[in-house]
Structure formats: C-alpha cells, structure tokens
SEFIFI-345294 format. One record per residue (C-alpha): residue in one letter; x negated, y, z. Coordinates in steps of 0.1 Angstrom, whole numbers, plus 5000, padded with zeros to 4 digits. Layout:
AXYZ
...
This chain:
X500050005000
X498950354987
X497550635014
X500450835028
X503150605020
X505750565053
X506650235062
X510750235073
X511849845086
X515349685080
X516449395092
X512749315091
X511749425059
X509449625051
X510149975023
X508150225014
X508750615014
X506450875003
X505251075030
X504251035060
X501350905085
X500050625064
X500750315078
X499149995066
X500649645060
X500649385084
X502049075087
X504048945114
X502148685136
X503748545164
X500948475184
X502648525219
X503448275248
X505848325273
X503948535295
X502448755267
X499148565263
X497448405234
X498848055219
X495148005207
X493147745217
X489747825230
X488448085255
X488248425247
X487148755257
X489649005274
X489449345256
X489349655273
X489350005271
X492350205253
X493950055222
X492350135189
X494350345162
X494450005144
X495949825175
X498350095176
X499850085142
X500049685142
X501449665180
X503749955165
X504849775134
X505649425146
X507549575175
X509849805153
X510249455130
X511249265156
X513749525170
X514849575138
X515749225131
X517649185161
X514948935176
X514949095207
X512548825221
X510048885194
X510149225201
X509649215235
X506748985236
X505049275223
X505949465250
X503849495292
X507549365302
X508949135284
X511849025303
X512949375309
X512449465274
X514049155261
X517549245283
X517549555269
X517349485236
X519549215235
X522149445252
X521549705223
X522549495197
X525649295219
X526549545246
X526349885226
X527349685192
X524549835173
X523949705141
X521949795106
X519049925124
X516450105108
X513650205125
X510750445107
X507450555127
X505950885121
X502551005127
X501350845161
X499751105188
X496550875199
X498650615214
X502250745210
X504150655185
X507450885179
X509950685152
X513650765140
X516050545144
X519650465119
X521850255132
X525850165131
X528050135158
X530949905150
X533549795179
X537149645171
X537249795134
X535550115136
X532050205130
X530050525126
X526550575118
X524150685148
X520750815144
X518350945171
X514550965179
X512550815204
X509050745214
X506750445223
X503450435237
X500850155232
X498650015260
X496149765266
X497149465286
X496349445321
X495349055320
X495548975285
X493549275271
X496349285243
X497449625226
X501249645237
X504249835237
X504550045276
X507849955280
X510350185293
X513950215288
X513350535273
X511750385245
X515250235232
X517050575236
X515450885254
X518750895278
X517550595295
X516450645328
X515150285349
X517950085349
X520350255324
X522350065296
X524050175265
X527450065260
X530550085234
X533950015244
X536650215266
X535050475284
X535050435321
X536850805325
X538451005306
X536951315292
X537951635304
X538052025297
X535752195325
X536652515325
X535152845343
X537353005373
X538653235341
X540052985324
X536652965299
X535852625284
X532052545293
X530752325270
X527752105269
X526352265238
X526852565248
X525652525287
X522752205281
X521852235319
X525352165326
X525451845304
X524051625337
X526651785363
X529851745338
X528551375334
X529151345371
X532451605374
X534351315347
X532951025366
X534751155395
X537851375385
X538551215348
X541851055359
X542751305382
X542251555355
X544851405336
X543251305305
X543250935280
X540350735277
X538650705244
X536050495226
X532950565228
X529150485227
X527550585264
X525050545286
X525950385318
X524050495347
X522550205374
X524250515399
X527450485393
X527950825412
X525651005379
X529050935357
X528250805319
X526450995290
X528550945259
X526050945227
X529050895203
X533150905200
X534650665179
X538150725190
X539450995209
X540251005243
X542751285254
X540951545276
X542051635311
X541652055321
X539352025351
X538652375371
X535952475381
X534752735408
X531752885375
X531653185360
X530353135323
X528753505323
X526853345349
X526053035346
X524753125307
X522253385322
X521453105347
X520652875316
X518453165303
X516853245333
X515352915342
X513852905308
X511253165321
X509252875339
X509152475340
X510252295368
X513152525378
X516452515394
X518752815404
X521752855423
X524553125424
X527253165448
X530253395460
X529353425496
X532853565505
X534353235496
X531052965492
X532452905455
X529952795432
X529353065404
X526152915382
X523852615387
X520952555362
X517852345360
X514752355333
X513751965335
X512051715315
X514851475332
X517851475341
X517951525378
X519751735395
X517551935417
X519752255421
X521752065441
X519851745454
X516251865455
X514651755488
X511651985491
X509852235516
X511552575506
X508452845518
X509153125534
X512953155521
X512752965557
X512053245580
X515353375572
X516753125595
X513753155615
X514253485622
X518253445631
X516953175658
X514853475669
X517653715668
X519953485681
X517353365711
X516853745720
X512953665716
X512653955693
X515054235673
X514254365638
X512354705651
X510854495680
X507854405681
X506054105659
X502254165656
X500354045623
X497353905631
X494953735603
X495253435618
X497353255642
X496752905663
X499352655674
X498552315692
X495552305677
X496352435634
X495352695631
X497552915600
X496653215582
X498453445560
X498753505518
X495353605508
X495054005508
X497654085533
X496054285557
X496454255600
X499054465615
X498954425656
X501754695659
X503854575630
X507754545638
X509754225630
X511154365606
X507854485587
X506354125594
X510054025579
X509254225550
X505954155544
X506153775544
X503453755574
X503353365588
X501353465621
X503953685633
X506253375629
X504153155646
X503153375676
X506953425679
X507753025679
X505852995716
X508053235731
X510053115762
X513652965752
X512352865722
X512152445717
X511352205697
X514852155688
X515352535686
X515652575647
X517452245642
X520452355664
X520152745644
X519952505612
X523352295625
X524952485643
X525452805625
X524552765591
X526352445583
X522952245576
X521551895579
X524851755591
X525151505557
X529051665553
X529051875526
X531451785500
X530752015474
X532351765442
X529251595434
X526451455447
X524351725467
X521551705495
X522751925528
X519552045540
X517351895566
X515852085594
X514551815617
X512951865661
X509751855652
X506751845681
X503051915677
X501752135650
X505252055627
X506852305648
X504952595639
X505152475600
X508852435598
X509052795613
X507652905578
X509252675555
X506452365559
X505952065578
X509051875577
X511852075566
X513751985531
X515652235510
X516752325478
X518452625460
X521952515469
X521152535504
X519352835505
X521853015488
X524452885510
X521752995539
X521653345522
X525753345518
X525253305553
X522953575564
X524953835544
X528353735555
X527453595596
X529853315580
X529052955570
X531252875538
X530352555525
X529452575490
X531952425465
X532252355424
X535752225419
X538452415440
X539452235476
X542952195466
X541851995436
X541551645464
X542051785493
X538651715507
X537451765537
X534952095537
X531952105563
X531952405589
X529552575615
X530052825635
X528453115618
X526053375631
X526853685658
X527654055644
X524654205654
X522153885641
X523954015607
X523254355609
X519654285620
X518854005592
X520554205564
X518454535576
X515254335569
X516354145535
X516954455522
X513654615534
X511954325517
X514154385485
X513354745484
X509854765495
X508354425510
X506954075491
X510554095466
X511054465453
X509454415418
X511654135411
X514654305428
X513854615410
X516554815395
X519254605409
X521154905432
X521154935467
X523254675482
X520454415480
X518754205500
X515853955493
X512953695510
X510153555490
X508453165496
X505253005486
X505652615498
X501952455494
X502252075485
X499651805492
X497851775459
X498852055440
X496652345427
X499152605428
X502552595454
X506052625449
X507952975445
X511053025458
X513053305462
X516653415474
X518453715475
X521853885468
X523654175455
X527254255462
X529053965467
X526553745449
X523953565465
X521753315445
X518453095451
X515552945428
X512852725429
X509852645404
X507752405410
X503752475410
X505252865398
X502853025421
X503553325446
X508053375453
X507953695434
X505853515401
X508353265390
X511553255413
X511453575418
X512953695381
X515153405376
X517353515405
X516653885394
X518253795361
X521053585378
X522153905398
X522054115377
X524953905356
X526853835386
C-alpha cells in the first residue's frame, strides 16, 4: 500500500482512502493465549521499554479488525484487560445493538491512536447511523512485554467512565424540559456544563415531570444516582416540564466564566431564599465538583472562623487582631502569603481584609475557644456537615471536623481537615450576608415535598460585623481588583488552599452583591484573586 493511504476496517476488511497517517498492512495473527501471552513454543525475551511506532500501528490495526468484526475476544486479547475489554465489547455489539461498524485510525500522537467510528444502531425495526470519535493508547505489557491496547472504557465511547455501559432500548426515565425559574428552556447545547446535572435531574424527576419514555441509545451509569447519557433517540419520548430554581442569564455567564481557567467550578445563589441561580464546572470529566467537590476551601474559611470569633466574643471587627510574620501552634509553626507585611496593631477587621493567617491562629488559643469550637459554628449556625442537605441531586454538605493538635490551627484557615466546595461556600456566604441558613436548593421544595436541612443562623450583630469586613476586603483588602467596578453593596474573602504535591495551590473566592452571592474554585489557579477571583466577578456582575 502506497504512502499516505488511510486504512478504514469493516467487518474486518481492510479499504483504502487517500489521506491520512500512512498506515501499513498487516495481517492478522492470532498469536494470543488466554492470559495475553505468546502461543509460541520456546523461551523468549520480554521486551521492554515504550512501544515502537511500528508496534503501535500493528497493535492498533488488529485491535480495530477485531472490533470491527464483532470478535470481541479477538479484540480484546489485544488489549492489558482482556476480560474487561471483552465484556465491553461484547455488550457494544448485543446490549447497545451496534452493528456495521467502521472503525478508521488517524495520525497516532506517539502512542495514542485517535480513530472515527460509523456505526448503526438498530433495535425492534429502527436504525439510525451513529458516528463518534475516540482514542486508544498503546502500551507495553507488564509480563509479556507485548505492545497492547490500555484498556479503558473510554476507549469504546469517550462517555465511558469505569464501569459505564451503552445501551438501546426504553429509556430508564423519561426526558424532560428543565426550564429556568422564568420559564426559559436550558438546553444541553446551549448550557454543556449543565449536560451532567440534567442527566441526574431526569434520573430522578422524569416520571414525576410527567413525560413518555422514548427509545434511545444511552449510557448507563454504574451510579445509578448520575441518571443515563443518551447518545442517540430513535423514537421519541414525550418530555416532562421540570422547574428549576436557575436563572439562564446566569448560569450562561457561569458557563463563560469558568472558561477563564481549567479545573473550575462556580456557584451562584439567592441568599434571600438559598435557591440555586447558576452552577458551572470547566472539567475534563464529568464530575460534578460545584456541588460534590470535597476539598480544603483556603481562606474563604476564616469567614466562619471569624463568626466563631464574633460569636465567642474573643474578638470584634475593630478589635484587636495583631499580624505577626509568623505564628506557632503546638508546635507548626504558620506564616503568612509571601510580601504581606507585619501589623502588631492591626484590627480584626484589617487582618480580615488583608487575608493575614497569624492573626487567625493567635486568635484560635483564646479562652472559650475548643477543639470542637468551629465544628459547632460550622453545624450549628451555618447548616454544615450534618449530611441533610437535600438540594435535588447529589451534593456534598460540608465537613468541618474537632480536630486536636496542629489540625486546629489549620482548619482555622481553611487547611488541615476541613472539606468544601463552592456550593457550600456560597451557602456559607448566603449565610454571612443574611445571619440566616437557607439551605441551598435547584428544583423548587414543593416539587416532592422534601425535607430541607436547617440551622439556626447567626446573631444580628455577628452580621453586621462580618459584612463590615467582606466588604472592606471587597473594596480595599486581598478581593478589590476582582470585585472592582461591581457597586457598593459588595462583600468578598479571597483563599489560597496549598495541597500536598502540588506546585501551585487552589484559588478560591466568594463574595456577593445584592441579593447574589456566588463561590468558585480552580484547582492549582494560584492566589484567590488570580483565577476565582474573576469567575465570580463575572457571575455577579450578571446576577
């Protein structure tokens, strides 16, 4: 075969298109046993080291042949897991009913191969052409020193997650109609980040929505609770009008907004009434982590920090709250952002304001002040860590657990032990603002009657006192040049989480404005006001 010829394979057979990344012929030797080792006779010597571009293109080629030919056990013998690999492919072809498949490999990357596949769905008399792309990746054997496929379920669809299958028959819900507290319809194409969350609203409220089941192509989730993907209709279902508590205006500069950096998630909500108004993430998959992120949350923390202060009468905002460059506490010692200079006569709210750790930690030996201290602020009044919240999907509530020892200090400033994400530190904002804990909903409580979590709230003057120092910080601390041009009624608080092992830390950052209060978080985005910082800036400023 010529130079630049592209090799497609159907039903096993090999045909040439112009074009392409110049794939030789090979034939197909099936020189595998059961547990993907030679059928030769004879010793010989385990390769090693990566696969060669040769390796790569034959391991590629008999792999697409097999799959192609619907010999999923061929296939998968070319694969580091066969019996996975041979499940999954065998449920392609008899579980998702797919059928003519055409599988064409384009230029490989090294060892990554992307390919196109063409295929035809066909279940009880109708069929419709389905065509996608995907990727595999060639590795050398761990025992055998063969070149093989890495197998993932990825590599048969790129919706696959661990676990996942693709299906075709009756759809497990119905579809529905989400639609924006305006009566807007939000559609996956139109809202991407959304896609993931309207997955799990139909698992859920399809049937109470009101809608008919169709037929359709899907992907069905090892967690049930994620809903299904469909990946093709091939008859109708009747959609049911689900409400939701979003606002599209929003939620489509939440989208935008989260664009800015990798790794993010924001959250927008109505703090007079907890009502969800935007939730978008910026993922490679398709976790959730708006809503069930479990990670250290920075210095957003010392907002509830400093209501336990309040709250504790240790300090008040124009008390006093010294700076120092360093601070020590059962032995760790902590230090503050690089640059930020010692104040000894600083106020709280200035150390507020300026994002200064010592202060915090000095503040955390103070009599009245326990171990269990900011657990009981966390429960108590701002409606977190009690597992309860019942927001109409799956969400994390928070965890703000008694540490001892040197963990006491660190969850003081968003460290050690405590887990957030930018659900709950909106809600924790909502809170500050307000000096009431509304739990955070998407779908309206009347919608099945569930059973909302509640706290107590926080005291008048613990309001006054933490608004007076967000909006210092907003107007002149660690989060005016994000906050910047906003108006007046704003209030911010700026995080930096360090994590084990990584170069540069998390940014977080929460604020609100008016009767909008929203949280982000970007992974390894550096300093609160870097990433986070202008994602909820431009969330705001829609809201």
């Amino acid at each position: 075969m010529r130079k630049g010829a592209k090799v497609a394979l159907v039903g096993g057979v090999f045909t040439a298109m112009v074009g392409g990344a110049g794939y030789g012929a090979y034939s197909l030797v099936n020189d595998v046993t059961g547990d993907g080792g030679s059928s030769r006779s004879g010793p010989a010597a385990v390769r090693t080291g990566p696969p060669t571009s040769d390796e790569v293109r034959q391991t590629t080629r008999k792999f697409l042949a097999a799959w192609s030919a619907g010999d999923a056990r061929e296939a998968a013998a070319y694969t580091n897991n066969r019996d996975a690999a041979a499940k999954a492919l065998t449920g392609y072809r008899e579980d998702a009913h797919l059928t003519k498949v055409k599988l064409t490999p384009k230029r490989a990357s090294g060892a990554r191969v992307p390919f196109s596949v063409s295929a035809t769905v066909s279940y009880k008399g109708k069929s419709k052409p389905f065509a996608y792309d995907s990727q595999l990746t060639v590795v050398r054997g761990r025992t055998t020193g063969r070149a093989l496929v890495d197998w993932s379920a990825a590599v048969v669809h790129p919706s696959l997650e661990k676990g996942d299958t693709l299906v075709t028959g009756e759809a497990t819900a119905p579809p529905i109609q989400a639609v924006d507290r305006a009566g807007t319809v939000l559609r996956p194409k139109d809202y991407p980040s959304l896609a993931p969350l309207l997955d799990k609203l139909r698992a859920k409220y399809g049937e109470r929505a009101g809608g008919k089941p169709g037929v359709e192509l899907y992907v069905r989730r090892e967690d049930e609770s994620a809903g299904t993907r469909a990946l093709l209709t091939l008859a109708k279902g009747k959609p049911g009008k689900l409400p939701t508590t979003l606002s599209a205006g929003v939620q489509k500069a939440a989208e935008q907004a989260v664009l800015r950096s990798d790794e993010s998630s924001v959250v927008a909500v109505k703090p007079s009434t907890g009502e969800i108004l935007a939730v978008a993430n910026n993922r490679k998959d398709a976790f959730n982590a708006a809503f069930e992120g479990r990670v250290m949350p920075g210095s957003t923390m010392k907002i509830l920090t400093a209501a336990m202060f309040l709250d504790k009468g240790v300090t008040k905002a124009d008390g006093p709250a010294p700076c120092p460059a360093t601070a020590t506490w059962q032995s760790q010692t902590i230090s503050n952002l690089k640059g930020m200079v010692p104040n000894e006569s600083a106020t709280f709210s200035e150390s507020f304001a300026r994002s200064c750790n010592t202060a915090f930690v000095k503040l955390i030996d103070e009599k009245g002040i326990t171990d269990a201290s900011l657990t009981e602020e966390a429960r108590n009044n701002f409606g977190l860590g009690g597992d309860d919240w019942q927001v109409g999907v799956t969400s994390f509530d928070g965890s703000v657990p008694a540490s001892g020892g040197p963990n006491r200090a660190a969850n003081a400033i968003g460290q050690g032990e405590v887990q957030m994400n930018p659900l709950n530190m909106a809600s924790v904002t909502a809170t500050a603002m307000t000096g009431t804990f509304r739990q955070p909903v998407i779908v309206p409580k009347s919608l099945d009657d569930r059973e909302l979590a509640t706290a107590q709230g926080l005291r008048a003057s613990t309001v006054q006192q933490l608004r007076q120092m967000m909006h210092r910080t907003a107007v002149s601390g660690t989060g005016a040049r994000a906050m910047a041009g906003l108006g007046s009624d704003v209030g911010a608080k700026t995080g930096s989480a360090e994590v084990d092992g990584q170069e540069k830390s998390d940014s977080w950052f929460t604020g609100y404005r008016g009767d909008v209060a929203a949280a982000a978080m970007s992974q390894r985005g550096g300093h609160g006001g870097d990433a986070a910082g202008p994602i909820v800036a431009a969330v705001l400023g829609a809201g």
